[in-house]
N, C-alpha and C positions, 0 to 999 in steps of 0.2 A: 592688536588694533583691528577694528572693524571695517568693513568696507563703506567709506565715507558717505554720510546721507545727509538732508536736509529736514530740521526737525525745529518744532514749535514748540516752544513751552508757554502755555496761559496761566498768568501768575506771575508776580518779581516778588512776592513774598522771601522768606526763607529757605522753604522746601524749594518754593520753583527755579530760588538763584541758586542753590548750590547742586541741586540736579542740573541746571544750563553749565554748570562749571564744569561736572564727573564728563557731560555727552563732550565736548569740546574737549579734554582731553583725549577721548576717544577716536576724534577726525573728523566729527562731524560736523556741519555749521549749523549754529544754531542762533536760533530766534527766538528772542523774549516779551512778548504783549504783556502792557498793564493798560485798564482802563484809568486808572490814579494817574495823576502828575508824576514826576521822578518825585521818591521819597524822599532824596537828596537835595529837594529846592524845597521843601516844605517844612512847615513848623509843626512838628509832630509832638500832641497831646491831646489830654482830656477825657482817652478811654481807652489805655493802655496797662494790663499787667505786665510786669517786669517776667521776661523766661530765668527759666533757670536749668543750665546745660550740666547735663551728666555725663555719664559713660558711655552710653550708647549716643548721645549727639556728638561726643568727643570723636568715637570711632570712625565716624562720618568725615570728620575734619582731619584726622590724622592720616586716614587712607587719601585723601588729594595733597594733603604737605601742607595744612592751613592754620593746623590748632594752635601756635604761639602767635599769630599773629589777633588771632578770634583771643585766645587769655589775656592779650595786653588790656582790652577794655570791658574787662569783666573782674568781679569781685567774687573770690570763694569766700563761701556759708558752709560752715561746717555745725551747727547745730539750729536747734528752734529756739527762741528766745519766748516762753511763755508769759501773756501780761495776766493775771489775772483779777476779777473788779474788786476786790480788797487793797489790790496796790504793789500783792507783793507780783517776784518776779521770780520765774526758774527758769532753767536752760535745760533742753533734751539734744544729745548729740547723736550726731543721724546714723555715722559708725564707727569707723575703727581710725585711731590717729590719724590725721594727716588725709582723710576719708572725709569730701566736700564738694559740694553743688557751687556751681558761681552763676553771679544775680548779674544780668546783660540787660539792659534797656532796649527793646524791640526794637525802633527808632534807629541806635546808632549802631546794633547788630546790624538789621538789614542792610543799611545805607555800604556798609563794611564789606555787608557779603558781594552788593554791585560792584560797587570798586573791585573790587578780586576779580569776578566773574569777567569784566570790561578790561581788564589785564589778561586774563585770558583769550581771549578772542570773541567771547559775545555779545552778539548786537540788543540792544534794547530798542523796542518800541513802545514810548509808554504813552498815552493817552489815547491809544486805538481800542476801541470798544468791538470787544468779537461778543457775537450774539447767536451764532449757529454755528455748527459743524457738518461737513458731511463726512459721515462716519465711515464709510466704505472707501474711500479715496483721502481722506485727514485733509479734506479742504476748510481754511476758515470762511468763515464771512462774516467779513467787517465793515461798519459804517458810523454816522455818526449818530442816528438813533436808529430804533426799532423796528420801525416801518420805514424806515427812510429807504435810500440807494446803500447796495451795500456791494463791495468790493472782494470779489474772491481770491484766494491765497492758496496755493496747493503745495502741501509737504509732504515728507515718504512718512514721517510719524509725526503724534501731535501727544504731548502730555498735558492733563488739564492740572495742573496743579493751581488752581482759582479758588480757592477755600471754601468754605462749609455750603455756599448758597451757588455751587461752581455750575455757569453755562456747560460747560461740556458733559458734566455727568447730566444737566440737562435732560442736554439730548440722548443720552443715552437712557435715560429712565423713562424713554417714549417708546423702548425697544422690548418685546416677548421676552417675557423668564427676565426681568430685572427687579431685584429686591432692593426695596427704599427704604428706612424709615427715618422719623427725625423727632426728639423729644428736647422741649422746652423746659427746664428750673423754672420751679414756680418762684426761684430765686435769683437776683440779678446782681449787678457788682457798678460801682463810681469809685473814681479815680479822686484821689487825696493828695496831698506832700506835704512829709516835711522839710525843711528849706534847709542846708547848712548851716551851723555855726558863722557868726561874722569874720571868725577867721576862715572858714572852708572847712574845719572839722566837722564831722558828725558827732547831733545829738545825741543817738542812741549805740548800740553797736553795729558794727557796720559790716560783721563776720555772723550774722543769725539772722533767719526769716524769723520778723517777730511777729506773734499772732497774738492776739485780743479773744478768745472765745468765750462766745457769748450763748453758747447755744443753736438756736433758730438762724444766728447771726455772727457775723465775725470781723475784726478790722484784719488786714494782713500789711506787712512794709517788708520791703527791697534795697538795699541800698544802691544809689546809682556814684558814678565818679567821680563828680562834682564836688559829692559831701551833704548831698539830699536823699531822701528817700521818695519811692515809689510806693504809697500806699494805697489799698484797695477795701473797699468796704463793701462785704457782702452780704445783703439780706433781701428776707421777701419783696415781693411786688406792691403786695396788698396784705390788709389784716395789721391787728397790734404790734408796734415796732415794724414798723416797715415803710418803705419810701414813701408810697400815699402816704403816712400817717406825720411823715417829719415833712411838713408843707412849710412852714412861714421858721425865720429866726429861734425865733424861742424858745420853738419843739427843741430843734435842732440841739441849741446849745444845753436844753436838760438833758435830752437824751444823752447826750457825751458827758453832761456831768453824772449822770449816774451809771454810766457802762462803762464809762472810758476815762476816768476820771485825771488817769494822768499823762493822758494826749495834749490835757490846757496849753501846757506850755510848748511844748514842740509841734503843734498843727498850727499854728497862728493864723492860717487863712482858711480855718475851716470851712467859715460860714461863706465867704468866698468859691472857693473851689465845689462844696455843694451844689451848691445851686447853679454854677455856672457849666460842669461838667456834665455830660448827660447820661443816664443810666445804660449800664449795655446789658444783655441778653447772653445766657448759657445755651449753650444746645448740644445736646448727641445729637452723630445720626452715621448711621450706617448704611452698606450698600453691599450689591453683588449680583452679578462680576466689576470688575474693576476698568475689564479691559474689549477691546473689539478686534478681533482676529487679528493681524500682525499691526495694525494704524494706529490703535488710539490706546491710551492706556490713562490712568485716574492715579493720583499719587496725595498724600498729606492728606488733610483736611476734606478734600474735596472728594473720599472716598471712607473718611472714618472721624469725621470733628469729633473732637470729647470734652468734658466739663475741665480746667486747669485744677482741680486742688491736689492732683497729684507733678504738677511742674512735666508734663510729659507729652504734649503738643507736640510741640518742636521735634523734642527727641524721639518722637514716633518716626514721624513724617521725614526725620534725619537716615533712620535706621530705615523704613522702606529703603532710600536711597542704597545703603549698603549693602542691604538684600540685592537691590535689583544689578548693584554693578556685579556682586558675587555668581547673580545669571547669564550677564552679558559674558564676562569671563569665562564664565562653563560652558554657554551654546552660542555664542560669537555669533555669525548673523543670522541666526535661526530666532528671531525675534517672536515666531507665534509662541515657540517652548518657553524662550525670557520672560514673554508678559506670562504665560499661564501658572508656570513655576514659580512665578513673581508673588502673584496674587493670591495662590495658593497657600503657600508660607508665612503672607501676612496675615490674612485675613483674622484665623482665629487668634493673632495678636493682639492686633488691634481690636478686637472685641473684649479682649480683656484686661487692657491697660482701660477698655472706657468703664467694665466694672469696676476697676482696681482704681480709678481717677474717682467714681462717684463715692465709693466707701471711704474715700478720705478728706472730702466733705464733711461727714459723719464726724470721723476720728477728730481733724483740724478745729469744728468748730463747737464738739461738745467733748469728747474725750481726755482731751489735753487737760481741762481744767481737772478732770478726776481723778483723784491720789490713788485710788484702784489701777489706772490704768498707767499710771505714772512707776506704779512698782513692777505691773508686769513688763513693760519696756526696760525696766532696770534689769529684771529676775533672766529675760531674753538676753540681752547685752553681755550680764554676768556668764550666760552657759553658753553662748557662743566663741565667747573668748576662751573658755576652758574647753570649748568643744568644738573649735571652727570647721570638723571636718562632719560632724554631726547636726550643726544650726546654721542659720543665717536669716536673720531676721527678715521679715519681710520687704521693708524698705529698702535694706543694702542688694538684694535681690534684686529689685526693679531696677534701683536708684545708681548701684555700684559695680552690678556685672550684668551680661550679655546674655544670660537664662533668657530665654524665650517667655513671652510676659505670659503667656497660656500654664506654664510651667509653674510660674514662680505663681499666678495665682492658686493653683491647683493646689502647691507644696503650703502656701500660705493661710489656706482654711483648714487644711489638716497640724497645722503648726498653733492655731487657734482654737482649735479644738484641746489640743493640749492643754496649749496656757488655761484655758477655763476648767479644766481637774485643776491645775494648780495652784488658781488663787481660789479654789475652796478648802484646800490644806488649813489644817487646823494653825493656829498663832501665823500662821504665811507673814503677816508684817515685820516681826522679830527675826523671825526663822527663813528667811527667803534663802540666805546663802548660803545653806548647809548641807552637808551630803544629802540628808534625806531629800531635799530638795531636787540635788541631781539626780543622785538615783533613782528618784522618781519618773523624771523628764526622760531620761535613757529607759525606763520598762514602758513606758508610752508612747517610748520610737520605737520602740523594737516589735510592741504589738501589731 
């Protein structure tokens, strides 16, 4: 146990509740600012990807004693459900039996993670807009605009866990030696659904993230509890096939009849939900330092946002968390060592869960359809199982264990570099699972 302080968390997102949950275990009282309403009184839609919780967000849950109560409203995905535009349809499985991602609805996760945190002991403030910091003493100041009157608030620490566009990194990006950047997708994403069956069953499968790839472009769905899905359309801003270009009904419904052709039936409010939802924005961005001598420290998003196609937001911004209690534990209240060990450990993670999140972009929304890539995910799968102590595919790496994502990128371009000798093997479609095959792949690890 720590010796008890008084601590601000900015943020009720995800990361910020279930970081306000680890510190109050701790001893410490804690205080939670949202500028949003309580998520809990509001009708949440319209620009929402569904998460999808792995391993390392599970590790997160299971070290405070939370993860059966978090699987009750959640669905395992154990494979990809590929549509492709001729009609037909494959399934790729992510790994090994029993080996699955579950699809949470952001919405009724958060709302889930208050509740708990508010069982705990912590206070919420939500409609208090903080607009500065002072970063030498972790005072807020709050008011109710920008220039207005604003009200100061003094804590011994402040986390800004306030997402990608976060006041507290703010201000600290007004400070000597602080590295910024932030990159925009020239591609964006709108919020779709398919509804239930009339009796509550689902249309489609309700155990697969199904993907549509289209190239430039991609549909994705979710299943939520109800027996609807959460689906997400991603494509450019501008240019051919792209949002500018689907303006009035008609576009609209060609477009989906020639890309998507057997959505007809199960989108029933497409043309609906288009138009009415509004496009949201991708963005990286990175930063460093993280943190401000023993007072302030940056957590989630609000020190490393990344693009979702690799479903790893959450589980980032989760696994900080684990990191930083595994510091607390080691240097108890020596909290300059905590944040600096803290941010040290993540950083070059998080830099590559955001390359590892943008390549699978790539993969999701052109790869999938190509029977090249289709056999070497097979040709992978196959030597891993014959060789688990030798492979592990790149995905179960990220997706399925606790490898340091630095790692698991690093192993995973040298693991790609194989697969490409591979499938230039002569007949490789026939002959994929044959010794020569292995023994190939085993003189190209060992080189």
């Amino acid at each position: 146990m720590q010796t008890p302080q008084k601590i601000a968390v900015v943020g009720s997102g995800l990361v910020g509740t279930l970081l306000a949950i680890y510190l109050k275990k701790f001893g410490h009282t804690v205080h939670v600012f949202d500028r949003s309403p309580d998520i809990r009184t509001v009708e949440f839609s319209g620009r929402s990807i569904n998460l999808v919780m792995s391993n390392r967000g599970w590790k997160a849950l299971d070290d405070i004693g939370i993860t059966e109560e978090i699987k009750k409203i959640g669905i395992p995905v154990d494979k990809r459900g590929i549509h492709l535009q001729d009609g037909s349809y494959t399934t790729q499985y992510y790994g090994k039996e029993g080996e699955a991602i579950y699809s949470l609805s952001r919405g009724i996760l958060n709302r889930k993670m208050i509740d708990l945190a508010e069982d705990a002991g912590v206070e919420f403030f939500f409609e208090h807009r903080i607009w500065d910091i002072s970063l030498a003493d972790a005072t807020l100041h709050i008011g109710e605009t920008e220039r207005g009157e604003w009200t100061s608030l003094k804590y011994d620490k402040v986390f800004g866990a306030d997402g990608a566009f976060s006041r507290i990194r703010h201000r600290m990006q007004r400070q000597s030696m602080f590295n910024y950047s932030q990159e925009f997708l020239k591609i964006g994403y709108k919020e779709l659904h398919i509804p239930a069956n009339p009796d509550g069953t689902y249309k489609i499968d309700k155990n697969s993230l199904h993907i549509w790839p289209r190239g430039n472009f991609m549909l994705m769905a979710l299943a939520n509890l109800d027996g609807s899905f959460t689906c997400t359309l991603f494509m450019p801003f501008e240019g051919e096939d792209s949002f500018k270009s689907l303006n009035d009904e008609k576009t609209l419904l060609e477009f989906f009849a020639k890309y998507f052709p057997d959505t007809k039936e199960v989108i029933p409010d497409l043309v609906e939900d288009f138009f009415k939802n509004p496009k949201s924005y991708l963005v990286t961005m990175q930063c460093y330092p993280w943190t401000h001598n023993d007072k302030v420290a940056l957590i989630g998003d609000a020190c490393h946002a990344i693009v979702p196609f690799y479903g790893h937001g959450m589980n980032a911004g989760f696994e900080d968390i684990t990191i930083l209690n595994e510091m607390i534990l080691k240097y108890g209240d020596n909290w300059e060592t905590i944040f600096e060990e803290y941010q040290k450990s993540r950083k070059p993670n998080t830099d590559a869960i955001a390359e590892l999140s943008y390549q699978n972009f790539m993969e999701m929304s052109a790869k999938t359809a190509d029977e090249k890539f289709l056999l070497q995910k097979k040709i992978e799968k196959w030597f891993s199982e014959k060789h688990p102590d030798k492979w592990m595919p790149l995905y179960s790496r990220v997706t399925f264990s606790l490898q340091p994502y630095a790692e698991a990128l690093a192993i995973g371009e040298k693991q790609n570099k194989i697969m490409e000798e591979i499938m230039q093997l002569p007949n490789i479609d026939a002959d994929w699972s044959s010794e020569r095959v292995e023994k190939k792949i085993i003189s190209l690890l060992n080189s």
